[in-house]
Residue, then its C-alpha position, 0 to 999 in steps of 0.5 A: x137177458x142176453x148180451x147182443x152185439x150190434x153198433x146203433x150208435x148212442x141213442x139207443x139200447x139192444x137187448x135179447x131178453x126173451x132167452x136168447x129167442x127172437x126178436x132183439x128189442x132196440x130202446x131209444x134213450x130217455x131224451x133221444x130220438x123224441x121226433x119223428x124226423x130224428x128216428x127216420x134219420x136214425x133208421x135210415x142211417x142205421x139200416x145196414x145194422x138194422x137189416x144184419x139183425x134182421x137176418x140174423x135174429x129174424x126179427x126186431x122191435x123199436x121201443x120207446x121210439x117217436x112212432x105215434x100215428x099211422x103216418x108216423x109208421x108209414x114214414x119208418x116204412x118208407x126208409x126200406x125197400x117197397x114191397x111192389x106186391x100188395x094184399x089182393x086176394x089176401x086171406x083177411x080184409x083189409x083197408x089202407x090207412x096210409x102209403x104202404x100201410x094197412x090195417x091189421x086183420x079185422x077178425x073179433x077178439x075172441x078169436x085166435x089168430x095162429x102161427x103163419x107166414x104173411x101170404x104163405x098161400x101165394x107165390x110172391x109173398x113179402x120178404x119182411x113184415x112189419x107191425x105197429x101197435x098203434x094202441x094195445x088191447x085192454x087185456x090181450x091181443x099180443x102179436x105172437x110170433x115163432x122161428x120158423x128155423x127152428x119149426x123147420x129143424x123139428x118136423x118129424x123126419x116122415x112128416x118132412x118126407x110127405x111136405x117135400x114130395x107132396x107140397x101143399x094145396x091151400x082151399x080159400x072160398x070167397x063169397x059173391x061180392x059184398x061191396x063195403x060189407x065187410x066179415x069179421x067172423x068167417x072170413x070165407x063169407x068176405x066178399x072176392x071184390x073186397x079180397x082183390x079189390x076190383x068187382x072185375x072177375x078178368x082182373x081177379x083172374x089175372x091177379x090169380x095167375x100172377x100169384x100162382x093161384x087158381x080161380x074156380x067159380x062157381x054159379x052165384x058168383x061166388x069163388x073157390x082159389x086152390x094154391x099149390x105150392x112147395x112146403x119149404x122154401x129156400x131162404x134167399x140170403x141164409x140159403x137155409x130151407x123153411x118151412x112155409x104153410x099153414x097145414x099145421x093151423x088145421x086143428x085149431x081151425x076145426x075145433x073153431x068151426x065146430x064151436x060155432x053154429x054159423x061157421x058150421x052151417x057154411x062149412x055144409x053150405x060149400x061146394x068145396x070146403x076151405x082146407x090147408x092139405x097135402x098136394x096130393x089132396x089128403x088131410x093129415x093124420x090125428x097123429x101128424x097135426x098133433x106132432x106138427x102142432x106141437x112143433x110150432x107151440x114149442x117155437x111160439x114167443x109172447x111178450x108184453x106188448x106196449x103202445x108204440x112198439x113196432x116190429x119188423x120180422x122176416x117173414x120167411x124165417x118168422x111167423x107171426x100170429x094174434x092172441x084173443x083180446x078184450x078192448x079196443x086194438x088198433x094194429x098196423x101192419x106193412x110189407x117190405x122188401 
């Protein structure tokens, strides 16, 4: 466990305990902060130091804090700076629990989630993320998270040379709507209404512009969305250049699809497949997935997690992604500036 400086005042301790690696955790004491109007006094009062760490460390996580409920979160939420964005035309369905506060991506347990940045595939993504484990899984189903600092600094040097001058293109189906059904196991079968929330194609087509997305529909109704974006953006307080995107999570989604009949037959089924790939429209490379895989693996942190705990992360400098889980999980989640 590593020393940290940081001046939280009496009522809570801060650690590194993780080698050094992100996040900080911050402990209220026995007896402390035992309501949930004293912890957003806290927060509130704290939040210079909080951010500082932020930036610094790239996330944090509040333990052992008087956050119990989804409406306690959201009032923790509203001690920072709104995100104006929100999830439309997001990649997992998801449904609001409180002001600002959603639940965590639907899809089943066995699955794993991998490493990413929150929107990576939009323009106008959140600066910061937060999480709140309102009850862990029976086994599993840790939020994972990685520094992407350190994902950017490890690119092999021909590898980085192709995202600069490439970009990259992210291919999202989404099938005619659904209504209230909503997909749990391939998510290209979510319906677009639920994904962006309007049964309106204009209204989609005008998130899409906003987002620098583009929308191409085809004859059932249903929806292809191409989003082609630079593969480092500039980090807008530490000024540092990172690497934003999901290329790297290709080999673990072909090997899903090709354990999964189903997943296998909508593959066939799309006019366009859903991919993450160059801007230029090519794949990469057996041998550029595995070096960028394992890249992101050797960044990849993963701790026990605990029923209250609730971090926040900034999202350009951290990933985040979900281990599979057995039981019942309840996680929320919120975007911040």
């Amino acid at each position: 466990m590593s020393p940290l400086s940081a001046n939280l005042g009496p009522w809570v301790c801060a650690s590194i305990p993780l080698d050094d690696l992100p996040p900080v955790f911050i402990e209220s004491k026995a007896g402390a902060l035992d309501t949930i109007d004293d912890v957003a006094a806290w927060v509130t009062e704290q939040r210079p130091e909080l951010d500082r760490l932020i930036i610094e460390h790239g996330a944090i996580v509040l333990r052992g804090f008087a956050v119990r409920t989804s409406a306690d979160f959201a009032t923790i939420v509203a001690c920072f700076p709104a995100y104006e964005g929100n999830y439309k035309g997001g990649a997992a369905a998801r449904r609001p629990l409180d002001k600002g506060v959603y639940e965590a991506t639907q899809r089943t347990g066995e699955q794993t989630i991998q490493i990413h940045q929150e929107m990576f595939y939009v323009r106008d993504y959140p600066p910061r993320l937060a999480f709140f484990a309102r009850k862990v899984a029976e086994k599993g189903g840790e939020t994972i998270i990685a520094d992407m600092r350190k994902v950017s600094a490890n690119i092999p040097e021909k590898l980085r040379e192709r995202f600069a001058s490439s970009g990259i293109l992210t291919v999202r189906n989404f099938a005619p709507p659904t209504g209230s059904m909503v997909e749990t196991e391939l998510m290209d079968r979510r319906g677009w209404d639920f994904a962006f929330y309007t049964d309106s194609r204009e209204e989609v087509n005008e998130v899409c512009a906003k987002r620098g997305m583009e929308p191409h529909w085809h004859d059932d109704n249903s929806l292809t969305v191409y989003s082609r974006l630079p593969a480092f953006v500039r980090h807008p307080v530490t000024g540092e250049m990172i690497y934003r995107s999901a290329i790297h999570t290709n080999p673990d989604q072909r090997a899903t699809r090709e354990k999964s009949e189903s997943a296998i037959k909508l593959r066939a089924s799309q006019k366009i497949p859903s991919d993450i790939l160059l801007g230029n429209g090519e794949a990469l490379n057996d041998e550029e997935e595995t070096a960028m895989l394992r890249v992101v693996d050797n960044a990849t942190i993963a701790w026990q997690w605990e029923t209250g705990d609730l971090m926040i992360v900034d999202n350009l400098q951290i990933g985040h992604g979900r281990n599979p889980f057995v039981g019942e999980r309840a996680t929320d989640v919120a975007m911040m500036n």
